[in-house]
C-alpha positions in Angstrom: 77.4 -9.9 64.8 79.8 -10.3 67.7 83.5 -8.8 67.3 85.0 -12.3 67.0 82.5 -13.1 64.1 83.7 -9.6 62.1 86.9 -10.1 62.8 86.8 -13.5 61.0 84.6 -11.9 57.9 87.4 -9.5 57.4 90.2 -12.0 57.6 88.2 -14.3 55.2 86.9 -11.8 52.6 90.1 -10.3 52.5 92.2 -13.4 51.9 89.8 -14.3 49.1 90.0 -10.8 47.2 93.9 -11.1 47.8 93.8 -13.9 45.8 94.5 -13.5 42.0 91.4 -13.6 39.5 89.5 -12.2 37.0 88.9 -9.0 39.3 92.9 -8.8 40.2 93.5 -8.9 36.9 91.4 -6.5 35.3 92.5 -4.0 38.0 96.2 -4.5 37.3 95.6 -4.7 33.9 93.9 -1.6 33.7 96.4 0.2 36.3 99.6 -0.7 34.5 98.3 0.9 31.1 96.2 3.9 32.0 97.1 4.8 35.9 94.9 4.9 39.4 92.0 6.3 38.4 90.4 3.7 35.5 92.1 1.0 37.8 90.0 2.5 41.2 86.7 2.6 39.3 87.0 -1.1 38.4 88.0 -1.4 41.9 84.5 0.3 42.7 82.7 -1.9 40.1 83.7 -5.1 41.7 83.1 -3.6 45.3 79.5 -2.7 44.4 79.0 -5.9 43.2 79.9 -7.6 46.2 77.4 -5.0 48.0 74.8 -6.3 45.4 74.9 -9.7 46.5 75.4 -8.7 50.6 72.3 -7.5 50.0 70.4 -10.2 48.3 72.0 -12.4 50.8 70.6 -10.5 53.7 67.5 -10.2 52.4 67.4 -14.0 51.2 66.9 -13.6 47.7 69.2 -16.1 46.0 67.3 -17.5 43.8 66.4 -14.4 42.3 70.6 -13.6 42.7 70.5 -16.7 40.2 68.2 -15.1 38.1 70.0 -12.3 38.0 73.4 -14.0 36.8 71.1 -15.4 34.0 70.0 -12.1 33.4 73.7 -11.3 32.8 75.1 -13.4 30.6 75.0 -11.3 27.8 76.3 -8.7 29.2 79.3 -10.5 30.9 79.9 -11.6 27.1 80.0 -7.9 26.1 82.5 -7.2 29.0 84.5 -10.2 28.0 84.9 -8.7 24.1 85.5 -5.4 25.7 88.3 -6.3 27.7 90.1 -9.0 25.3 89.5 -6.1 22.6 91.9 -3.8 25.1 93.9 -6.4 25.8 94.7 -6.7 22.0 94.9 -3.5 20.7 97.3 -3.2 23.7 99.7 -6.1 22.0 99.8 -5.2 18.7 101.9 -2.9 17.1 101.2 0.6 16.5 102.2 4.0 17.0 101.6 5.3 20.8 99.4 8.3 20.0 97.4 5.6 17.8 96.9 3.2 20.7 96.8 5.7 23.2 93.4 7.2 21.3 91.7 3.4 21.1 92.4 2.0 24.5 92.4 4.9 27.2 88.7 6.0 26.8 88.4 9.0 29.6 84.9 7.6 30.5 85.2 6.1 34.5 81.5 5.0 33.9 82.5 2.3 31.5 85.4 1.0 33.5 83.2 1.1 36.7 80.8 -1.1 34.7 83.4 -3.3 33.6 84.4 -4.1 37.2 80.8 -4.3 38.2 80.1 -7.2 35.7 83.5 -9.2 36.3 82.0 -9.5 40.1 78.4 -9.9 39.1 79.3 -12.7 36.8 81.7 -14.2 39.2 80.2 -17.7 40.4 82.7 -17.8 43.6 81.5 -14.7 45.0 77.8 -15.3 45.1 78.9 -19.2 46.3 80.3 -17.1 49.3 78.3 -15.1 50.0 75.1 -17.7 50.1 76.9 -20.5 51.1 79.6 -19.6 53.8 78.2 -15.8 54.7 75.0 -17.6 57.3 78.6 -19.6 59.3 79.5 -15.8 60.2 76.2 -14.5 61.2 72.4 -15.4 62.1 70.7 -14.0 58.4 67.7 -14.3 60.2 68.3 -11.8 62.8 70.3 -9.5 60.8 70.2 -5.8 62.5 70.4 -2.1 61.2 74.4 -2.3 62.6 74.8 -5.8 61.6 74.2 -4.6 57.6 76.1 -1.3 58.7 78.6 -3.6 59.4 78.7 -6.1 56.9 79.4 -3.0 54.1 82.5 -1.5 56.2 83.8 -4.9 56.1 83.3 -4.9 52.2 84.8 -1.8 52.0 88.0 -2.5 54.4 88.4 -6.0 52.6 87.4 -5.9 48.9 87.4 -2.5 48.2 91.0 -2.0 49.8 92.6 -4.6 48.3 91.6 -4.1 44.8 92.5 0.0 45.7 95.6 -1.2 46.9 96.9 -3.6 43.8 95.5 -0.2 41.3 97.9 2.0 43.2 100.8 -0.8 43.1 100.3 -1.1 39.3 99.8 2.5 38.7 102.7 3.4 40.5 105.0 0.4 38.1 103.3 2.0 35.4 105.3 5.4 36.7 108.4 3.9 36.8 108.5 2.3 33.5 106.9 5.7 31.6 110.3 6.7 30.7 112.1 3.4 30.3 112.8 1.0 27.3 110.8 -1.7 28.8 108.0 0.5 28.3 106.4 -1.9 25.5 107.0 -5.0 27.5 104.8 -3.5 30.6 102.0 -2.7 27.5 102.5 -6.1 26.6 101.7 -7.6 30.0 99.1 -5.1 30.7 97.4 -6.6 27.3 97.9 -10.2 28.4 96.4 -9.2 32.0 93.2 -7.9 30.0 93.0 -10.9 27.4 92.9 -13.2 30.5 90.7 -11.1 32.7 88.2 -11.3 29.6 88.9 -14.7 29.3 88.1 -16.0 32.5 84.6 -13.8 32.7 83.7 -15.3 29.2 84.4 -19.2 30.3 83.1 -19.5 33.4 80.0 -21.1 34.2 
């Protein structure tokens, strides 16, 4: 892969993951009602995802990449509940120490899974990576350095951007902790949830 060709990766990939969707949401979702750290593993969900299909890609498996999102579809059902579940018990009305016990499990495995099936079950991602990854380099002739490569640029792209938008909302999440508008911000982290599990439940 020549420099110009990484350079263009980057800029691409991370223009996409800028973008809001399911992922975004999910992450700022999470971030705004229990901090950084359940927001950074679904940030490390979703990256591992994308370093599923890189793989499959470079290896020229997409058909069995489609079999795989077959495979799936239960389970991106099951993340779908889960998340519009948080989403609602983060909307309705309770005492805090109630809804602090049913929606801030203390298990990083389940969130990391979470963000690993909203990217697994994400149609536009494995369209990328099979349809517009070959314009950026030769699949064919893919090297040791080239695959080296292709991960840091995953990492520097995906992963810090969905890092980055954790450590925004975590740190709104700060600021509101003490303030009035504290039920508002759950409110919004509910709705962020709800649509996160909505958009990983209708898409085809």
């Amino acid at each position: 892969m020549t420099l110009t060709s990484a350079i263009a990766l980057y800029a691409t990939m991370t223009f996409f993951a800028l973008l809001p969707g399911p992922g975004v949401m999910v992450v700022v979702g999470r971030s705004l009602d229990s901090g950084f750290r359940p927001g950074l593993a679904i940030a490390l969900g979703i990256l591992s995802g994308d370093f599923i299909f890189i793989t499959l890609a470079i290896l020229g498996l997409a058909t069995l990449a489609e079999v795989m999102g077959n495979f799936f579809v239960l389970i991106k059902y099951i993340g779908a509940a889960y998340l519009i579940y948080l989403g609602y018990q983060l909307i309705k009305p309770q005492s805090d120490s109630t809804l602090t016990e049913q929606v801030k499990p203390t298990n990083h495995s389940t969130h990391f899974l979470v963000g690993l099936v909203t990217s697994l079950s994400n149609p536009k991602v494995m369209l990328f990576y099979f349809s517009f990854f070959p314009a950026f380099l030769d699949l064919q002739q893919v090297s040791p350095g080239d695959i080296a490569l292709l991960f840091l640029i995953a990492t520097l792209s995906v992963g810090a951007v969905m890092v980055g938008y954790a450590y925004l909302a975590s740190k709104t999440k700060s600021s509101f902790q003490t303030s009035s508008k504290t039920r508002h911000l759950r409110t919004g982290s509910g709705a962020l949830l709800i649509g996160g599990g909505l958009f990983v439940a209708l898409r085809s």
